[in-house]
C-alpha positions in Angstrom: 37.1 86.1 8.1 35.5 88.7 10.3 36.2 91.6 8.4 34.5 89.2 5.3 31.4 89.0 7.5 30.9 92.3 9.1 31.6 94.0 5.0 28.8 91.5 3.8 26.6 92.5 6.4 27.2 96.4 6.2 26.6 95.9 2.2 23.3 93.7 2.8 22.2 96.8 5.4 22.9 99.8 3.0 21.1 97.5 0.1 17.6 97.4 2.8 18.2 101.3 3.4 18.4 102.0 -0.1 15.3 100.1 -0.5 13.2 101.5 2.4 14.0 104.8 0.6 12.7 103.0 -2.6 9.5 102.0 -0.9 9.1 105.5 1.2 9.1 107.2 -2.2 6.5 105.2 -3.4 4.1 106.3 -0.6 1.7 109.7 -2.7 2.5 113.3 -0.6 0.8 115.9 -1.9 2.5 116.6 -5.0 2.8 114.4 -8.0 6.1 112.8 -8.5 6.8 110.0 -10.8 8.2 107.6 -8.0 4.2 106.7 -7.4 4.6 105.0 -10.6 7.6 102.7 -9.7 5.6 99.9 -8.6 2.9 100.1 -10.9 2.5 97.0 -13.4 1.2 96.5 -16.4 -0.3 93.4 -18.1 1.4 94.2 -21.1 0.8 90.8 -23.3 0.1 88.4 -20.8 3.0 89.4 -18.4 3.5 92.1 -15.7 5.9 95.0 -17.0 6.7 97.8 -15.3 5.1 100.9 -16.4 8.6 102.5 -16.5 9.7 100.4 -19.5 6.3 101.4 -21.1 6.0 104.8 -21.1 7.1 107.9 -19.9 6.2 109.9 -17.1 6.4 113.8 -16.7 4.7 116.5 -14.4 4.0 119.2 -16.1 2.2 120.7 -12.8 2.2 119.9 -9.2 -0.3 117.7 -9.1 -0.9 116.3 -12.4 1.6 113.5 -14.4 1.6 112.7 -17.6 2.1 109.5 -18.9 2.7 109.2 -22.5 3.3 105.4 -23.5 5.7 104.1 -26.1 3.4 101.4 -27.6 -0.2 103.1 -27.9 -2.3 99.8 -28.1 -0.7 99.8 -24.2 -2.9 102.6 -23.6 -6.0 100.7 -21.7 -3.4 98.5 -20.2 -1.6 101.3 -18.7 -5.0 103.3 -17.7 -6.2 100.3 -15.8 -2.9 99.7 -14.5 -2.7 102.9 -12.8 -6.5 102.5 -11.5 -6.2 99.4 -10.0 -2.8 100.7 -8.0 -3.6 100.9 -4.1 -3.0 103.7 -1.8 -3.0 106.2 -5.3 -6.4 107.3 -5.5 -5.6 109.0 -9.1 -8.4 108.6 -11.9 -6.9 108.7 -15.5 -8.0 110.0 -18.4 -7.5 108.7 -21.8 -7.3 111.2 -24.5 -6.0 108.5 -27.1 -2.3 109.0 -27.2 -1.2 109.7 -23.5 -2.8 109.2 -19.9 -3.2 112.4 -17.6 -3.5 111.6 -13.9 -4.6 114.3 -11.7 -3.8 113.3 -7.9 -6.5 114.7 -5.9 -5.5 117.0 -2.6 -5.0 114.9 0.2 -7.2 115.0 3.6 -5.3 115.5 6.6 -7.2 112.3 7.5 -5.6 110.3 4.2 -2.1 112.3 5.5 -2.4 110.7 8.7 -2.9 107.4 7.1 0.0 107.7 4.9 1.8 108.4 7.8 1.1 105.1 9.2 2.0 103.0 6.2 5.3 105.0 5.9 5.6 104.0 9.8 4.8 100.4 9.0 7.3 100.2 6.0 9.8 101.7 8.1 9.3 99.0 11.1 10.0 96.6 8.7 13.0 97.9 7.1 14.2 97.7 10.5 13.4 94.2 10.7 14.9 93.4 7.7 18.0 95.4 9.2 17.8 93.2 12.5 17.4 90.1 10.3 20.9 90.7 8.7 22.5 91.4 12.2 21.0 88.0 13.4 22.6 86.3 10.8 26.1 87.9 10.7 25.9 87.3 14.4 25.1 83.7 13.4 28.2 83.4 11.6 30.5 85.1 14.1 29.3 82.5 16.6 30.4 79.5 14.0 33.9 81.4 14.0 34.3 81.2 17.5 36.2 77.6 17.8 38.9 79.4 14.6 39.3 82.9 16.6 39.5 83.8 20.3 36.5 85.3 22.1 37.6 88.6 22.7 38.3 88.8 18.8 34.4 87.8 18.5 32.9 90.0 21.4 35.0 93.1 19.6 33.4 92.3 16.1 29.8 91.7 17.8 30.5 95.2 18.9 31.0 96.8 15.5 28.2 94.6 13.9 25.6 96.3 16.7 27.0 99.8 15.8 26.6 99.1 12.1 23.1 98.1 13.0 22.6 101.0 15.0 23.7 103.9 12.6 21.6 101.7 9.5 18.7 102.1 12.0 19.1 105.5 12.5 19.1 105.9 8.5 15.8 104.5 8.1 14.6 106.5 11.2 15.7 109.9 9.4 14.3 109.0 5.9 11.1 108.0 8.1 10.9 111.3 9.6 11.9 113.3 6.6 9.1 111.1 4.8 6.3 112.0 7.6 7.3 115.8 7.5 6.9 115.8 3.5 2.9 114.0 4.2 2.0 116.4 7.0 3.1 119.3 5.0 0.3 121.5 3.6 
C-alpha cells in the first residue's frame, strides 16, 4: 500500500516536471524555435485547434519560422492566431499560401522579463510538486491505523526526498531556461 502511494506520487511529480519543461519551452529566447507555437490556438471552424494539427512549422533561419498550413482557407485563422498570442511579439506576414514570422531581437529589458515569467512558471511547478506531496502525505496518514508508525515516518521520509530531487529538476530546467534568455 505504501509502495502504491509513494509510485503514484513519483509518477504524478515526473508528469508536473515534464510539464514545467513543456511550459519553459514555450517562453520566446532569442532564437526562433517552433515550441512558441505549442500553445497557440486557432479558431479553426468555430472551435480552438492547435496550430500544430494545422500546419507545419520550420525555421529556415534563426529567427524566422515558417508556417505553411495544411488547409489554406486556415490561412487568416492562423495569422491572427499567431498575432493575438501573448508574450510573442512576432508580426506575420501573409504571402497567400504560408505565414512567415520574423521574431524581433529581444531587449535585455524584454530578457529580464522573460526571466521573471520563466521564474513565475517555475514557482508554480513547484507548487504543483508540493501539492502532490501534500496529498500522498494525506493518504499515508489514512494508512496509519493498517501499518505501524515507524513504517509511515520511513515512507514520509522517501516521499520528502522524492519531492526534493523533483524540486531540484525544475530548479535546473529553470536555470538552464534563464541562462538560454540572458544569452546574447
Amino acid at each position: 500500500m505504501i509502495t502504491d502511494v509513494l509510485a503514484d506520487a513519483a509518477t504524478r511529480m515526473d508528469r508536473a516536471v515534464e510539464a514545467a519543461k513543456d511550459d519553459f519551452s514555450t517562453v520566446r529566447t532569442g532564437r526562433a524555435n517552433p515550441q512558441l507555437f505549442q500553445k497557440v490556438l486557432v479558431d479553426y471552424y468555430g472551435s480552438p485547434t492547435p496550430l500544430a494539427q494545422l500546419a507545419s512549422l520550420n525555421t529556415p533561419e534563426a529567427r524566422t519560422i515558417v508556417v505553411t498550413p495544411y488547409d489554406k482557407s486556415a490561412l487568416k485563422a492562423i495569422e491572427q492566431a499567431i498575432r493575438d498570442m501573448p508574450n510573442l511579439g512576432a508580426n506575420p506576414t501573409n504571402d497567400g499560401n504560408l505565414i512567415r514570422v520574423t521574431m524581433p531581437e529581444l531587449t535585455a529589458e524584454r530578457r529580464k522579463e522573460f526571466v521573471k515569467l520563466v521564474r513565475s512558471k517555475g514557482e508554480d511547478a513547484k507548487v504543483h510538486v508540493r501539492g502532490i506531496r501534500r496529498k500522498a502525505k494525506d493518504d499515508l496518514d489514512a494508512l496509519k491505523s493498517d501499518i505501524g508508525e515507524d513504517e509511515i515516518a520511513r515512507a514520509e521520509k522517501e516521499l520528502d526526498a522524492l519531492t526534493r530531487t523533483h524540486v531540484d529538476l525544475i530548479d535546473e530546467a529553470l536555470k538552464r531556461k534563464e541562462v538560454e534568455l540572458l544569452e546574447v
